[in-house]
N, C-alpha and C positions, 0 to 999 in steps of 0.2 A: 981694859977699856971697853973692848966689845962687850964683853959681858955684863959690864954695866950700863950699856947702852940697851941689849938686850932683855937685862931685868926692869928698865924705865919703861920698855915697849911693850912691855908683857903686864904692867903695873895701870900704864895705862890703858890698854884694851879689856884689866878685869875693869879699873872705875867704871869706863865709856860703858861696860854690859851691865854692871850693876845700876847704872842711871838709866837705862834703858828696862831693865827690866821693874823698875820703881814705877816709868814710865806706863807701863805697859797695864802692869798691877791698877795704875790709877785708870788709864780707860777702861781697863776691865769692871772696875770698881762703877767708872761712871755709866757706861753702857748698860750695867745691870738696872741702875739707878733709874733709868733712861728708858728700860725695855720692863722695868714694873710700872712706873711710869706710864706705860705706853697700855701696858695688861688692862691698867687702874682706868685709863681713859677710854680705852674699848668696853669693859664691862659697863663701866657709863654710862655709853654712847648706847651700846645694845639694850640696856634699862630706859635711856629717855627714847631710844626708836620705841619699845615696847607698848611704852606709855604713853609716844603717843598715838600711837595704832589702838593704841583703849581708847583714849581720847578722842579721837575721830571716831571708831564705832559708837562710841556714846553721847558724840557732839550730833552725829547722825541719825541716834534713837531720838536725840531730845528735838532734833529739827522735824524729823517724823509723826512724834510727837503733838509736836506743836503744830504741823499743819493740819496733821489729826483733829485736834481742839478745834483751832483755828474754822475748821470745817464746819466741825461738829457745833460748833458755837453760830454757824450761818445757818445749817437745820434746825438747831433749835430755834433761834431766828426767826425763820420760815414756819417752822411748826407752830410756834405760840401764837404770830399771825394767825395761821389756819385754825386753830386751836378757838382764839377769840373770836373770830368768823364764824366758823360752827357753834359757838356756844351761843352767837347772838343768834345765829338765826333757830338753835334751838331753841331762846327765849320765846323767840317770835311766834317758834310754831305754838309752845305751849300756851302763850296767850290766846291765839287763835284757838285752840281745841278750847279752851275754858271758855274762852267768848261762845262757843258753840256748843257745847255741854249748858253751861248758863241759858241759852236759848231755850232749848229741849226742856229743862227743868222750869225755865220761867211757861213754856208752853204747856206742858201737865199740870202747871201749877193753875194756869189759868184754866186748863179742861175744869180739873177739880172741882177750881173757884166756879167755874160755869154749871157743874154739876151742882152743885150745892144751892145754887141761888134756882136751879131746876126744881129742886128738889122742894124748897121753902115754897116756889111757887104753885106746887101743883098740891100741900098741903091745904094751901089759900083759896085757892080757885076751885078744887075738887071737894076737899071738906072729908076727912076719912075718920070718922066717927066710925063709920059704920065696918065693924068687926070683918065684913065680907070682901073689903078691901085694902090691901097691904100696901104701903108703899116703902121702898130701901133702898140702898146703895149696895150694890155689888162691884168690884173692881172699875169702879169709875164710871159704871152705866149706873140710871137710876128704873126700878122695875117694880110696874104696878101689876099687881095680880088682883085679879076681879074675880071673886068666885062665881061660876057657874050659873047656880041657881040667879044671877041678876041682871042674866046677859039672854040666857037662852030658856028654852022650854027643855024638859028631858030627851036624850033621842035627838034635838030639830037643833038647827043652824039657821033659825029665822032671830033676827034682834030684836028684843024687850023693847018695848016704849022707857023704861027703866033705866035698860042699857043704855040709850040716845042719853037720855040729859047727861047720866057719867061720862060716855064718848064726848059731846057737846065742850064739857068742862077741860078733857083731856084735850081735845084739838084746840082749844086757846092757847094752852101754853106748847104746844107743837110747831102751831103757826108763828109761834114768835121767837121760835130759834129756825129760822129758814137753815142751818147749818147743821142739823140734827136728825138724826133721823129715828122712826119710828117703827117696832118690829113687833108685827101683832104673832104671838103664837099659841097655839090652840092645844091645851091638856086636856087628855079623855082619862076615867079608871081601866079595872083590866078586864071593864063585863065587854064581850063581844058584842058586838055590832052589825047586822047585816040586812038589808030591806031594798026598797025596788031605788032609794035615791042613796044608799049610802053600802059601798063595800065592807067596811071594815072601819076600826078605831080610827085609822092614817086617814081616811075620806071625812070623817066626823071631823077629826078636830083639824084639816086644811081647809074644810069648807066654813068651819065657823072663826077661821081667821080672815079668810077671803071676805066672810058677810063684812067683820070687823073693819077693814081696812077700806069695803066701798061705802060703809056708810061715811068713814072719814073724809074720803076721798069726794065724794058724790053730795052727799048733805052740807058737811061741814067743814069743806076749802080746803082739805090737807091736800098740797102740791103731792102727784102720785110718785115722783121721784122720789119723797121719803118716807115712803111706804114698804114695809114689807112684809110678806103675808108668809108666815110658816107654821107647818103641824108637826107636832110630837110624841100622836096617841099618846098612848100610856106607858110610854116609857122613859119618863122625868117625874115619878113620883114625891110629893111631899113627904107623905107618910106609906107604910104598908097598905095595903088593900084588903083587909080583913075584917074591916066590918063597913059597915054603911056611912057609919060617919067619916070612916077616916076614906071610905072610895068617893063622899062629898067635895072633902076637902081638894083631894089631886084631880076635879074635873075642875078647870077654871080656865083664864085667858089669860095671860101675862101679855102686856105691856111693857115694849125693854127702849127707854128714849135716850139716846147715846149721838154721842160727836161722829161724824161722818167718818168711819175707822178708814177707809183708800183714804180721804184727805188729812189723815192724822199720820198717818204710817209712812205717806208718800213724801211729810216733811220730815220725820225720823230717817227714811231708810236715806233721802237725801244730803242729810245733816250726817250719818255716819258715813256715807261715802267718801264724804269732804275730809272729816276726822280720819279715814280708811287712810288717802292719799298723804296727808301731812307727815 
């Protein structure tokens, strides 16, 4: 009887171990289940922390970014105002220099036009038939040359009866540009010169611009203010000096009738100073 009590007791403490270790088997089994499980949801976890620390570094470029833009889109902004600003009033200036330029141009154009109708004029009035007198335009002046032999005696600086009615003719159309001025000067050849009234070539032809300019002056009403009396001996020759004829021709008086160049220059230099500042 014991013994059979004893093999019940020993019978059931193997079952009771073998359900226990069944037991044991199965937590072990679910614990694994449980701690890959767990592996699987850390590595996860550490993937979405990662991404989103990308995330926020790049939610932070693009907010950087944008206030970048944002900015940069207020200077531009700002810039194209000033931008339009400056282009008008460059408009502005360039009309003004061109309105000012147009002036200067419409001014020359009228010197010109004034020379030219000078010029008609003193054809008309003076009458230059005659071979001994030139008249032309040079850069905007107009210049009468009057040979020698019609003005003076050889040698003298006293004026022809001759000479007066030419001068006569020239101071008409002198006197009626009160704005012009008249610049008598005096060509000798290269024969020397020297006696108890005259030093040299320079005394010959300054003395016989001075006759010139007082008979204008004194006889025939030219205002002395646009008068001007200058010598050039013989050194503005026409031609060479080698023979008789051609030392005829370089003893003469030119006559140079021109726009009051201080009042011509003094609106140019003033007109560029303005164009200067723009």
């Amino acid at each position: 009887m014991k013994k059979v009590i004893l093999g019940l007791s020993i019978l059931a403490i193997t079952l009771s171990s073998c359900g226990s270790q069944k037991k044991i088997a199965a937590l072990e089994s679910k614990n694994k289940e449980i701690q890959d499980l767990l592996n699987t949801c850390t590595i996860k976890l550490n993937t979405c922390l990662t991404e989103k620390e990308s995330l926020k570094s790049h939610a932070d470029l693009l907010k950087e970014t944008n206030d970048k833009l944002l900015n940069n889109m207020g200077n531009l902004t700002t810039l194209s105002s000033k931008g339009a600003e400056n282009l008008e009033k460059s408009l502005e200036s360039m009309k003004e220099k061109d309105l000012r330029i147009s002036r200067l141009q419409d001014a020359v154009s009228k010197k010109d036009s004034v020379t030219l109708a000078l010029v008609t004029s003193l054809k008309r009035e003076v009458g230059f038939n005659d071979p001994d007198i030139e008249v032309n335009v040079e850069k905007g002046v107009v210049f009468i040359s009057i040979a020698d032999k019609l003005l003076f005696k050889s040698g003298s600086y006293v004026v022809s009866d001759r000479a007066k009615e030419i001068l006569a003719k020239v101071a008409k159309v002198v006197n009626s540009k009160p704005d012009f001025e008249c610049m008598v000067e005096g060509h000798t050849d290269n024969v020397p010169i020297k006696n108890a009234m005259m030093e040299d070539n320079w005394d010959l032809s300054v003395k016989r611009a001075t006759s010139i300019t007082r008979i204008l002056q004194n006889d025939l009403g030219v205002k002395p203010e646009q008068l001007i009396a200058a010598g050039r001996s013989s050194y503005v020759p026409l031609v060479s000096n080698d023979t008789p004829e051609n030392r005829q021709k370089n003893r003469r008086t030119r006559i140079i009738i021109m726009p009051r160049i201080d009042q011509f220059y003094d609106m140019i230099e003033k007109e560029m100073k303005i164009l200067a500042k723009s």
